[in-house]
N, C-alpha and C positions, 0 to 999 in steps of 0.2 A: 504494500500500500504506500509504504513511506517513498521507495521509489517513481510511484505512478505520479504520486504527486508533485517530485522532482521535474520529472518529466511533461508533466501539463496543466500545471499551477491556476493558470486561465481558468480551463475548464473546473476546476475545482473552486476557482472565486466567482467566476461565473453564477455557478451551482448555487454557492453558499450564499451570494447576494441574490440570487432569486428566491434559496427556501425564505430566507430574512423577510423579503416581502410577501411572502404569501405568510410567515407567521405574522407579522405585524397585523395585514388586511382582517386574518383570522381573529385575530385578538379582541374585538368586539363581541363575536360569536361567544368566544372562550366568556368573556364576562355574562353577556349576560345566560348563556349554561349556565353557568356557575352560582349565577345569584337566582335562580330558578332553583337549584339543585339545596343550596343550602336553605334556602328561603329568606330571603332578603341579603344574603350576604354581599360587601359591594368590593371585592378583591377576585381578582382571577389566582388559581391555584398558583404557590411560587416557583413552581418547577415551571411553568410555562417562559414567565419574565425571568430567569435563567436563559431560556435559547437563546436571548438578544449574546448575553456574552459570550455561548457557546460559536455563535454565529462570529461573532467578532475575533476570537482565537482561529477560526479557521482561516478566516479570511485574512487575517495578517502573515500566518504563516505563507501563503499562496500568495497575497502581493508580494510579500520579501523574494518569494521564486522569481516572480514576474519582474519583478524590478530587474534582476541579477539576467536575465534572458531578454527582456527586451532592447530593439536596439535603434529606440527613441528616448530622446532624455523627455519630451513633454511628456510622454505617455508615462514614463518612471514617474515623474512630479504627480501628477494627476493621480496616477492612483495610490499613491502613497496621500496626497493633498486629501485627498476626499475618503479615504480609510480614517485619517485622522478625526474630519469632519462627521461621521458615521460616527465614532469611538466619541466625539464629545456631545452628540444630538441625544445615543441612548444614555451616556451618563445623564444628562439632562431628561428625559425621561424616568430614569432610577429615582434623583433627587429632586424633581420639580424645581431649581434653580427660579426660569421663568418660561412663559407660554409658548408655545410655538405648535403651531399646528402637525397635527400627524405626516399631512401630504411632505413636507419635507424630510422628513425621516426616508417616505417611502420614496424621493427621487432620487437620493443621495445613493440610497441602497442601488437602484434603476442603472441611477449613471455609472456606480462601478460595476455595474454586470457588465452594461456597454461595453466599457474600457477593458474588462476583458474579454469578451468578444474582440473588439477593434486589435488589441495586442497581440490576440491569438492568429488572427486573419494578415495582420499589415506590418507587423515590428519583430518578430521572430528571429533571429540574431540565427545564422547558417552556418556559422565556425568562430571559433574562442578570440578572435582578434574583433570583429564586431563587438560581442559584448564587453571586451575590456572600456571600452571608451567610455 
């Protein structure tokens, strides 16, 4: 496994910012289950709001690959830049800091599926002199 992921990081950031947004979308559902199920209770189970981090360990590992193999420096900024942005929306989510709507959560997650999409398709570094640079 640890190998496959060496090998095509993208696809695995991809992956992991797509499940990110369909838990996020899901996340409504989960509450109100929940507060059906308990009867009146107003929290969604905590293992749920856990995925956000699990999702966020994956995904850094996988940019770090993608960084290291790509062989655009915007595209290394970008998703490193918006891994960051991701990693401070959900702490802001954890800690209600201050408001921000869901939708941005779920573009940020969007845009780095993109990006690796894009990295996987157009920035693909073909022998070891490429990616040094």
């Amino acid at each position: 496994m640890i190998k496959s992921i060496l090998q095509k990081p993208d696809v695995l950031g991809a992956t992991a910012s797509v499940l990110c947004i369909i838990h996020c979308l899901a996340t409504p559902l989960i509450f109100i289950a929940h507060t059906c199920a308990v009867g009146g209770g107003k929290s969604a189970p905590s293992w749920w709001g856990g995925l956000d981090y699990v999702f966020l360990v994956i995904s850094f590992f996988a940019i770090k690959q993608s960084i290291k193999n790509s062989s655009k420096s915007i595209i290394k900024f970008a998703l490193g830049f918006n891994w960051v942005v991701l990693f401070l929306l959900i702490l802001n989510e954890t800690f209600s800091w201050f408001y921000l709507p869901e939708t941005v959560t779920h573009v940020v997650a969007l845009l780095l599926a993109l990006l690796h999409l894009y990295n996987v398709r157009y920035c693909q570094c073909k022998n070891e002199a490429c990616c040094s640079n």
